[in-house]
C-alpha positions in Angstrom: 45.3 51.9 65.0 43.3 48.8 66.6 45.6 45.6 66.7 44.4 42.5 65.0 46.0 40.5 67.6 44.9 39.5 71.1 47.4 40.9 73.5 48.9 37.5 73.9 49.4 37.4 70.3 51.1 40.1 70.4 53.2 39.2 73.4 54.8 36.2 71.8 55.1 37.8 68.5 57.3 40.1 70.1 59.4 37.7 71.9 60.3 35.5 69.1 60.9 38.6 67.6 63.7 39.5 70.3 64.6 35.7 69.8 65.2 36.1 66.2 67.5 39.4 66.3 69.5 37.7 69.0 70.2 34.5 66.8 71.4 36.3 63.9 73.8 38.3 66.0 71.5 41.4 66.6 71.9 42.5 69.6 71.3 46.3 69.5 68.3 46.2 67.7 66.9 43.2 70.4 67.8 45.5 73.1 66.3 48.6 71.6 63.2 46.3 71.6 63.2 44.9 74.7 63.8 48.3 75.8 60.7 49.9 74.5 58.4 46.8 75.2 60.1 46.5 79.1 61.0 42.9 78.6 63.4 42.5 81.1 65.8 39.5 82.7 63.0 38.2 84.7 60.9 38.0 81.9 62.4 37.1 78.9 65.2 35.4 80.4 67.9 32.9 78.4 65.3 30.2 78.6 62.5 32.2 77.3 64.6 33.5 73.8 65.5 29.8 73.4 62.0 28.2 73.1 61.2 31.5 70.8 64.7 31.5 68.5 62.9 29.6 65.3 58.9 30.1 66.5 58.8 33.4 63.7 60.9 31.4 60.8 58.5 28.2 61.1 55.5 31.1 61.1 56.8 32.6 58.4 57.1 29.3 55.9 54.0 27.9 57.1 52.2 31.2 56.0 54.5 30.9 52.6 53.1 27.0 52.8 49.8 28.2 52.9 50.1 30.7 50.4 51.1 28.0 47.5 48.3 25.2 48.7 45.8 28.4 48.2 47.1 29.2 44.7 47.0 25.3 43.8 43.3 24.9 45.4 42.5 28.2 43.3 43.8 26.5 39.9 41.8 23.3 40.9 39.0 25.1 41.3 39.5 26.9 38.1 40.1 23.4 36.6 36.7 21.7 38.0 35.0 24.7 36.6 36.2 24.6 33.1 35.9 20.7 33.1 32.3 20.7 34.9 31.3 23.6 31.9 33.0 21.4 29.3 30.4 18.3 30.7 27.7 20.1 30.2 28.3 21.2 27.1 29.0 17.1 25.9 26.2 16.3 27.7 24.0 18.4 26.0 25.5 17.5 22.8 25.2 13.4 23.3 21.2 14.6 24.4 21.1 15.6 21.2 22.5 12.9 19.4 19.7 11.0 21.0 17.7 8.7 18.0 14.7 10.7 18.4 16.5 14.1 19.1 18.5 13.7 15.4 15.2 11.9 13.7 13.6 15.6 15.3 16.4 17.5 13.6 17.1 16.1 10.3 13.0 16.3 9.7 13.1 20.2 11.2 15.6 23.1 8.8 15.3 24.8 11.5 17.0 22.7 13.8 19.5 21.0 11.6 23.5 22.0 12.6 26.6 20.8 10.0 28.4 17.9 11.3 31.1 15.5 9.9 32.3 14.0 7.9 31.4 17.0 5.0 29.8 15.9 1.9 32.2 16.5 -0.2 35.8 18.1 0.1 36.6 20.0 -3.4 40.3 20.7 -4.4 41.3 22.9 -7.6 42.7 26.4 -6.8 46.3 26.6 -6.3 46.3 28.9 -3.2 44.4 30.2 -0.2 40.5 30.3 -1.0 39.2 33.5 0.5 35.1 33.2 -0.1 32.4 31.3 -0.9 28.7 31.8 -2.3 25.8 30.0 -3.4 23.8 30.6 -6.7 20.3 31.4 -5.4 18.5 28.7 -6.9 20.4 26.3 -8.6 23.1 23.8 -7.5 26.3 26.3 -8.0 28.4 27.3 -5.9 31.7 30.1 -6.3 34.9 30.4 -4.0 37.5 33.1 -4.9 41.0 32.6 -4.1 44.6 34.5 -3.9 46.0 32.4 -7.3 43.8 35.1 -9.0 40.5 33.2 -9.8 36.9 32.3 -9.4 35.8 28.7 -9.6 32.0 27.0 -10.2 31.7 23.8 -8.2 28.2 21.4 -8.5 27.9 21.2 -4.6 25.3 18.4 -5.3 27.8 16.3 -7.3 30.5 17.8 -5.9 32.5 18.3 -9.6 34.3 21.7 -10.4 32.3 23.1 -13.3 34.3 26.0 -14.4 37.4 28.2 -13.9 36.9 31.9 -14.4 40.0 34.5 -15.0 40.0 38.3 -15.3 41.3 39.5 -12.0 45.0 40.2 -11.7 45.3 39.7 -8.1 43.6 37.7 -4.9 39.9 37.7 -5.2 38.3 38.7 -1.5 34.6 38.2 -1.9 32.1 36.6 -4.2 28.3 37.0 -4.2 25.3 35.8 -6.5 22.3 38.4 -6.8 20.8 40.9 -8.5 17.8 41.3 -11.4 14.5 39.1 -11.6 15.3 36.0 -13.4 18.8 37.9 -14.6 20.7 36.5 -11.3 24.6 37.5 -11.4 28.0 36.7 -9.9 29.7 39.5 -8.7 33.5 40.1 -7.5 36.1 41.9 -5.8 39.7 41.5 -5.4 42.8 43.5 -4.3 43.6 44.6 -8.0 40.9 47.5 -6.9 38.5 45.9 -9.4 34.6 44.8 -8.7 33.5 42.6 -11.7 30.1 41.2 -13.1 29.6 38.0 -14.8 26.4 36.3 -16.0 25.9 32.8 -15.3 23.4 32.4 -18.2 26.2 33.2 -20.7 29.0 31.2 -19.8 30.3 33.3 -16.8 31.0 36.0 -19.4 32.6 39.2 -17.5 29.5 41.5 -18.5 30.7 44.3 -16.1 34.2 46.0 -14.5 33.5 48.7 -12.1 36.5 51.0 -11.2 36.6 53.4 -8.4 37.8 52.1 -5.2 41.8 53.7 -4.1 42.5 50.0 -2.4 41.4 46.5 -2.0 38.0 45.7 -2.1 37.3 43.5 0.7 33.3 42.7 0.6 30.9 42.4 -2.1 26.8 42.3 -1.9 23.7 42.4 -3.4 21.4 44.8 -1.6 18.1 42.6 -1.5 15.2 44.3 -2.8 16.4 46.3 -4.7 17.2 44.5 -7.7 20.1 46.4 -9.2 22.2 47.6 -6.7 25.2 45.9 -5.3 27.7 47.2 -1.7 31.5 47.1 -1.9 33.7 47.8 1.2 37.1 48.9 0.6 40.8 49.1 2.8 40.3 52.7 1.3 37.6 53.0 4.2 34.8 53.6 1.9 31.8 51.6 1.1 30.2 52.4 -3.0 26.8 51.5 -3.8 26.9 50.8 -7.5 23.9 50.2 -9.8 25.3 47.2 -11.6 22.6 48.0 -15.0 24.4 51.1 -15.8 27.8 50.3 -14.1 28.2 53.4 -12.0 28.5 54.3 -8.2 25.3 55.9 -7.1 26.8 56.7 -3.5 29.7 57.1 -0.9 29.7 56.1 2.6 32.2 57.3 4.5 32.8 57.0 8.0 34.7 54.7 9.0 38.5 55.2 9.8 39.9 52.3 8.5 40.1 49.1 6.2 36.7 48.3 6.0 36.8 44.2 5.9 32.9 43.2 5.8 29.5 44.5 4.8 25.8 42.9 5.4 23.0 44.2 4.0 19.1 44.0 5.5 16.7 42.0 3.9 14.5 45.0 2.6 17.8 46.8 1.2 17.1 50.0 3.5 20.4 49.5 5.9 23.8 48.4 5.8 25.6 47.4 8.4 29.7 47.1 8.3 33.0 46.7 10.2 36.6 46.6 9.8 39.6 47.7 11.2 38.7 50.8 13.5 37.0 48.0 15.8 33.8 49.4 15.3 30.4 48.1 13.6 28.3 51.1 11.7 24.7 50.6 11.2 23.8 53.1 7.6 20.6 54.3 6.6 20.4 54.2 3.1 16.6 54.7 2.2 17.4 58.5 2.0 19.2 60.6 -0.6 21.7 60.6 1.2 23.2 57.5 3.4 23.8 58.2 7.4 25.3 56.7 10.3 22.2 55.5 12.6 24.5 54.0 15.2 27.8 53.4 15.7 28.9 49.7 18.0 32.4 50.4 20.3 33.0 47.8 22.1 36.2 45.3 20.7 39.2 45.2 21.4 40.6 44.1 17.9 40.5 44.5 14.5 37.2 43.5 13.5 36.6 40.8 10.2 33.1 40.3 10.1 29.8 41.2 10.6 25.8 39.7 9.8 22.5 41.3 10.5 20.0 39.0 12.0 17.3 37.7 10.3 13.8 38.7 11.6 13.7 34.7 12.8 16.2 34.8 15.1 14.0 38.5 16.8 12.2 36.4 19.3 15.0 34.7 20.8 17.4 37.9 20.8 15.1 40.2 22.2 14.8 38.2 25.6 19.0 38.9 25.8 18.3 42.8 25.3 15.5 42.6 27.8 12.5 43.5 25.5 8.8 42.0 26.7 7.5 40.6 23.1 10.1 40.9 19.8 9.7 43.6 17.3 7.8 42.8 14.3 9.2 40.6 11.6 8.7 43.6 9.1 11.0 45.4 10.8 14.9 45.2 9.7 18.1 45.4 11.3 16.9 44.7 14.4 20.1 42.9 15.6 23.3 42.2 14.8 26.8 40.4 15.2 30.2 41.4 14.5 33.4 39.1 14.8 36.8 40.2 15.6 40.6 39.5 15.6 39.8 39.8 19.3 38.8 36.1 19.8 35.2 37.3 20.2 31.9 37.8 18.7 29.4 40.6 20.0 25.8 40.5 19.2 24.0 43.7 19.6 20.8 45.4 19.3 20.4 48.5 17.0 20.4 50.9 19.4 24.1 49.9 19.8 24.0 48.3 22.7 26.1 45.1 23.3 23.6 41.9 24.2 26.3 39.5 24.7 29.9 38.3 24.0 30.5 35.1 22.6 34.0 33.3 23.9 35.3 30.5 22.7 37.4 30.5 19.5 41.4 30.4 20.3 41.7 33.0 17.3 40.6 35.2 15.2 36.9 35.1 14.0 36.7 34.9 10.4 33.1 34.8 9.4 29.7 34.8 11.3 26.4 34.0 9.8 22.9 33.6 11.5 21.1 30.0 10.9 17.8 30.4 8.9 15.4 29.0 11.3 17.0 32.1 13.5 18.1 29.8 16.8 21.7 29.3 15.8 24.6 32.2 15.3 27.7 30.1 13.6 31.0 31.6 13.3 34.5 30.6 11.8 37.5 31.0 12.6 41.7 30.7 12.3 41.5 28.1 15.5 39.9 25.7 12.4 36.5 25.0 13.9 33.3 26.0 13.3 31.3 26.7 16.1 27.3 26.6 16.7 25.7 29.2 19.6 22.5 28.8 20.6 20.7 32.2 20.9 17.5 30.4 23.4 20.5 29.2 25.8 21.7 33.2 25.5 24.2 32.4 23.3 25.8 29.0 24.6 28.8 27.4 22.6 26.4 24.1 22.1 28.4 22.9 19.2 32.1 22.4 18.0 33.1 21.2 14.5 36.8 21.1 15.2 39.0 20.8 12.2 36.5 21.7 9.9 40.1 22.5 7.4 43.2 21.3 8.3 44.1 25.1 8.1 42.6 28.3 9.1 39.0 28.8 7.8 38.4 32.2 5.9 34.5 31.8 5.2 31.6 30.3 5.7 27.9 30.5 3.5 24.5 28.9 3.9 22.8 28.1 1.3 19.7 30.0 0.6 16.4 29.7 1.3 14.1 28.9 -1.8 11.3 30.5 -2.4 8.3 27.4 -3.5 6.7 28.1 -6.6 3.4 29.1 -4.7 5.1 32.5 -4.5 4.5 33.0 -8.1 5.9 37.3 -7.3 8.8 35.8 -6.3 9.4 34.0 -9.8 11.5 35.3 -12.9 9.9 34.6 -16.1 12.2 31.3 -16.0 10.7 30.1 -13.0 13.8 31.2 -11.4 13.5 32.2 -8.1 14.8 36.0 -7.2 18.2 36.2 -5.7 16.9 39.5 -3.7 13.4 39.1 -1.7 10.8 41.3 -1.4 10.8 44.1 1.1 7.1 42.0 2.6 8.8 38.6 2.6 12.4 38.2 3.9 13.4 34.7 2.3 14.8 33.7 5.4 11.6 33.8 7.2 8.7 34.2 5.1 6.4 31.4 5.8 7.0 30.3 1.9 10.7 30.1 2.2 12.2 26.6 2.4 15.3 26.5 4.1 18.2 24.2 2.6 20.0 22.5 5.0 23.3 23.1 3.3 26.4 25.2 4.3 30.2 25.5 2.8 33.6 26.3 4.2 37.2 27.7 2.5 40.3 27.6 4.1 44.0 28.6 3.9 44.2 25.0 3.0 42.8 25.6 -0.6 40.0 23.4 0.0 35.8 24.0 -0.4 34.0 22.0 2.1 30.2 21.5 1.9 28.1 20.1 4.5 24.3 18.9 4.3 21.9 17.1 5.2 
């Protein structure tokens, strides 16, 4: 084996050594040495083992010396990058706040980002509020909670409306969809229950639909199709009901576990879901029978939500998975992001590979939603921010609302795009715009769609946040 050291290296190392095993009354073990190296008297001599007795301890807690100034020099290195990335990111923030870059965004939807203080802070249920959701066209808005009901809030005026009972335990998910100009609020809970209510008739329970073996965790109007609503259950299923008739048209199963979140495309042909076997499960159901078109492995967690991108957001995601020009806007499910208990959020192509992974939240992601205009991904989370990543910086934390609840934050909604008037197909008989959009016009990027700059947040701290413009 070659020697690192130079042969005068190695010379004095073995000499101090001899030194050393002499001073700490060794004598054997320095004369089987000097033995075997043929150090004699006239060599290393009484002199010689004095000027090398401490030469290998000072080596030895200089090297130790050196050894802790690298470690510091590594963590202050570590430090000036985390401070350097946090400078850019408040640099970019204070370019933003700019008067001309905020005159820009408050004039542009498809810019605008939440900020404090919220418009209004709304108090009334008397316990954790799980979920939040937006009436489709006018100024209502719905949060279920764990004291058992459903409340109706004017987000405009910011005055509770109405208090709705019939579920007998924690409601877990509120959505508004459903017929032309017949829109409905649906909801789930952990009593096993999914009920309908009509907004037209006093929020009377029109609906209950039985069938699920455990909590129902996720509720959804399938766009497009007018009728049809998604649940997703702890008992790992997700039922497809048709909410005219009140029965389950179909049973995906697939999963194995709690399944915590569903999101449906904008043309109603996929579904795309996640829960607690860490996976994300993209679902054809256009057929007779619903399948499984791709299954996303990748966290590390129990995952809590999911979002499929809309077709707005295809031009800037398809640069991250490496594509030359984006897929058309007529095609769905395209991309997608899941959030997890993990601390992370993936977004990921339908081919199920993994574009990017989000860091930054200190705890478990609640919720995740895409922005509208498609440049933004926001997410929720237990840390109590809200955070805003910018899919043309490849996903760059470029926003923090920290404290958004002075708890954790279970949800987050953005209002819905309306569809103008001009889109007279769009239009109940009412005038009321349809909660579900048409297979040819997504309403979150149809040139016709008008997006509201208007979001809302629930928390363990009982609270309904909304911020707009």
């Amino acid at each position: 084996m070659a020697s690192a050291l130079t042969s005068r290296q190695a010379e004095e190392l073995h000499k101090s050594i001899i030194a050393y095993l002499s001073a700490h009354n060794l004598p054997d073990s320095a004369a089987a040495l000097r033995t075997e190296l043929n150090l004699g008297e006239e060599i290393f001599d009484a002199a010689t083992a004095k000027k090398y007795e401490t030469l290998l301890e000072k080596k030895w807690t200089s090297v130790v010396r050196l050894q802790k100034k690298a470690c510091r020099k590594g963590w202050e290195c570590r430090m000036i990058m985390d401070l350097e990335s946090r400078n850019s990111a408040l640099q970019s923030e204070l370019d933003n706040l700019t008067p001309s870059a905020l005159s820009k965004r408050s004039k542009d939807p498809a810019s605008w980002l939440p900020r404090h203080p919220p418009r209004h802070v709304l108090e009334s249920h008397r316990n954790v509020v799980n979920c939040v959701a937006f009436h489709p066209v006018f100024s209502s808005v719905a949060t279920g909670s764990d004291d058992y009901t459903i409340k109706i809030w004017d987000w405009e005026e910011g005055e509770l409306e109405r208090t709705i009972k019939g579920h007998t335990r924690a409601v877990l998910d509120v959505d508004f969809g459903g017929p032309r100009g017949g829109t409905l609020l649906a909801s789930c809970s952990s009593d096993l229950m999914i009920k309908l209510w009509d907004p037209s008739d006093d929020y009377k329970n029109i609906r209950t639909l039985p069938g699920h073996d455990h909590s129902v965790s996720a509720v959804r109007f399938i766009p497009s199709s007018g009728n049809l609503l998604v649940s997703a259950s702890r008992d790992k299923t997700l039922k497809i009901w048709d909410v005219t008739t009140g029965y389950c048209v179909k049973t995906l199963e697939g999963h194995a576990g709690w399944v915590r979140d569903v999101s449906p495309s904008f043309d109603g042909r996929f579904l795309f879901s996640t829960g607690d076997d860490q996976t994300g499960r993209l679902w054809d159901i256009s057929g007779q029978t619903a399948e499984i078109k791709m299954t996303m492995i990748g966290h590390e967690h129990y995952n809590e939500c999911c979002a499929i991108a809309p077709p707005s957001s295809y031009q800037h995601l398809a640069t991250l998975a490496g594509l030359k020009k984006p897929p058309p806007a007529t095609s769905p499910a395209e991309f997608m992001a899941t959030g997890s208990r993990d601390k992370t959020i993936k977004l990921w192509d339908s081919r199920g590979q993994c574009l990017k992974t989000l860091v930054g939240h200190d705890n478990w992601i609640r919720a995740v939603l895409f922005h509208p205009g498609g440049k933004y991904l926001l997410s929720v989370s237990d840390d109590k921010s809200l955070r805003c990543w910018d899919l043309t910086q490849e996903g760059r934390c470029v926003k923090v609302l920290a404290d958004v609840h002075e708890h954790f934050v279970a949800s987050v909604r953005w209002a819905p795009s309306v569809i103008k008037t001009a889109a007279a197909d769009a239009n109940g008989p009412n005038g009321e715009a349809n909660a579900t959009p048409s297979k040819a016009q997504p309403a979150s990027a149809g040139p016709e769609a008008q997006i509201r700059c208007v979001i809302a947040t629930v928390g363990v701290d009982w609270k309904l946040r909304i911020f707009a413009n």
